[in-house]
N, C-alpha and C positions, 0 to 999 in steps of 0.2 A: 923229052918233050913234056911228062906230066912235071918234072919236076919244077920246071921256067914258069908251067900256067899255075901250080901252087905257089909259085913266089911271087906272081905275078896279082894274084888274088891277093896275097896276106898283104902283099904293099899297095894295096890301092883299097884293099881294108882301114887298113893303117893311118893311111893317109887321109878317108873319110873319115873316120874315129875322131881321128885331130880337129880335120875342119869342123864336125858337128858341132866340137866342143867348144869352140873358138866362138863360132858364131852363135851358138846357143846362150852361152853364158855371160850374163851383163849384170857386175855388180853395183846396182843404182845406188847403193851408200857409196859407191868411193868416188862419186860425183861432187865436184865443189864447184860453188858461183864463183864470177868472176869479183862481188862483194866478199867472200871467204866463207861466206857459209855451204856448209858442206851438209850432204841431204841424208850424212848419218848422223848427223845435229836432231834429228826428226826420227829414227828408226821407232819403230811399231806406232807410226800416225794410223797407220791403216786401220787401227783399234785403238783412237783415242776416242770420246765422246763426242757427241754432234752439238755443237754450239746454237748453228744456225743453218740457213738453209737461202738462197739466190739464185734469182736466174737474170740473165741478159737478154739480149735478142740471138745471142753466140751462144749462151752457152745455159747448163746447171751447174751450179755450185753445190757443195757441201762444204761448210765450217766445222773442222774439229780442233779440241784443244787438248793440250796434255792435261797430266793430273793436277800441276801447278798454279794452270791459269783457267783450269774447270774451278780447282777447290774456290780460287778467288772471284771467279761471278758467282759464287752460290754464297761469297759472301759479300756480296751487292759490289764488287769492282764492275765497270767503274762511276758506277749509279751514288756513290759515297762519297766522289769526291778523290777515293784515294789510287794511287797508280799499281798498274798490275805488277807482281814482285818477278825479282831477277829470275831468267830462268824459264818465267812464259813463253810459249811456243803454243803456236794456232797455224792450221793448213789450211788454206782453200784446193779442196781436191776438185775440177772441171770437167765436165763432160759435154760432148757435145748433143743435142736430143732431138728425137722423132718421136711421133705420132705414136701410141699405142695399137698395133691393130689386132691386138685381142682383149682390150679392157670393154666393155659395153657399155663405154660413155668415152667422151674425149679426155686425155690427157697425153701429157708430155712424159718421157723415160727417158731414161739416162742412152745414149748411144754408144759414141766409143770417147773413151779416157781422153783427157788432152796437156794436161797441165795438172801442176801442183806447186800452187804458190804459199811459200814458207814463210813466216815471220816468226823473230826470235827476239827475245826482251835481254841484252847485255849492254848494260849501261856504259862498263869500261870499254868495250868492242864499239860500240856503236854510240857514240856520246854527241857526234853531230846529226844524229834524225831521233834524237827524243828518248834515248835509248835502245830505238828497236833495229834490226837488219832486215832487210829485204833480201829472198833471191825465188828467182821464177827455175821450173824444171820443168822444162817440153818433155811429152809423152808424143812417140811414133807406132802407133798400133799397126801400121805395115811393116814397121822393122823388131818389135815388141821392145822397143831400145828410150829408154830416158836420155834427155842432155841438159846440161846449163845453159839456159840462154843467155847467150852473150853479152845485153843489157846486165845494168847490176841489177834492175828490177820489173815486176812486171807497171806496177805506179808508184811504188815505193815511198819513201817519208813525203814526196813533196803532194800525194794525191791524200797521203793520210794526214796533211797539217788539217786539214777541214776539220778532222775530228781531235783536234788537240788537247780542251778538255775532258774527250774519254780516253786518255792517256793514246790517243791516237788508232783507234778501235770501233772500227766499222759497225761491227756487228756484234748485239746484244744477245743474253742468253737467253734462249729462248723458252718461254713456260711450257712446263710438260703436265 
């Protein structure tokens, strides 16, 4: 009898082990859009610089940009005239926000994650929207799980033509 309830533990040990691990583990680089951009195209956004900063009625934004397309608005892109170089990569990281109820004045805070929408400057890859790629990445803070949205984008080249003379680039760097 003890020896069935010890085999009986170690395989339902076992068996939980697995599952934890299963559903624990979600590697959000090995995610690709349906456009091809893949959200290991982006690894360490989480510590690139803050460009700029947005809110909607939906949401807060944060703008950051890698090292390639920080160094080039510090040297006036695209206030110059001239286009951001191959290789630019800027996040809008989302969140959704509430009320502060311990600041001792009104303000908004970030709430839960929601999105991360990537753009990538590859002129060969992307020669029909200006050079650049669009892809959106849903965030499920219930499920702690990232996806592709199925869309190639969340506005993509035809919401960034408005800004065509700023090589297509919303948002300016911001003085510190």
């Amino acid at each position: 009898m003890k020896r069935k309830s010890i085999s009986r533990v170690a395989t339902a040990t076992a068996v939980l082990a697995a599952l934890g691990t299963a559903v624990y583990a979600q590697d959000k680089y090995a995610l690709k859009s349906p456009s091809g951009i893949a959200l290991s195209d982006f690894r360490g956004y989480e510590d690139w610089a803050v460009v700029s900063s947005a809110r909607t009625e939906e949401v807060l934004k944060v703008i950051v940009a890698n090292p390639t397309m920080t160094e080039a608005y510090k040297a006036g892109i695209p206030g110059n005239g001239q286009p951001f170089p191959e290789g630019s990569k800027i996040a809008k990281l989302q969140w959704s926000f509430r009320k502060s109820t311990e600041a001792p004045f009104v303000v908004d805070v970030p709430d839960a994650f929601t999105q991360a929408f990537v753009i990538e400057k590859d002129s060969k890859r992307f020669p029909n929207t200006g050079g650049w790629g669009y892809a959106l990445f849903n965030y499920d803070a219930a499920t702690d799980k990232f996806v592709a949205d199925p869309a190639t984008s969340d506005c993509g080249h035809a919401c960034h033509v408005a800004v065509k003379k700023k090589d297509y680039i919303f948002h300016p760097y911001q003085k510190r």
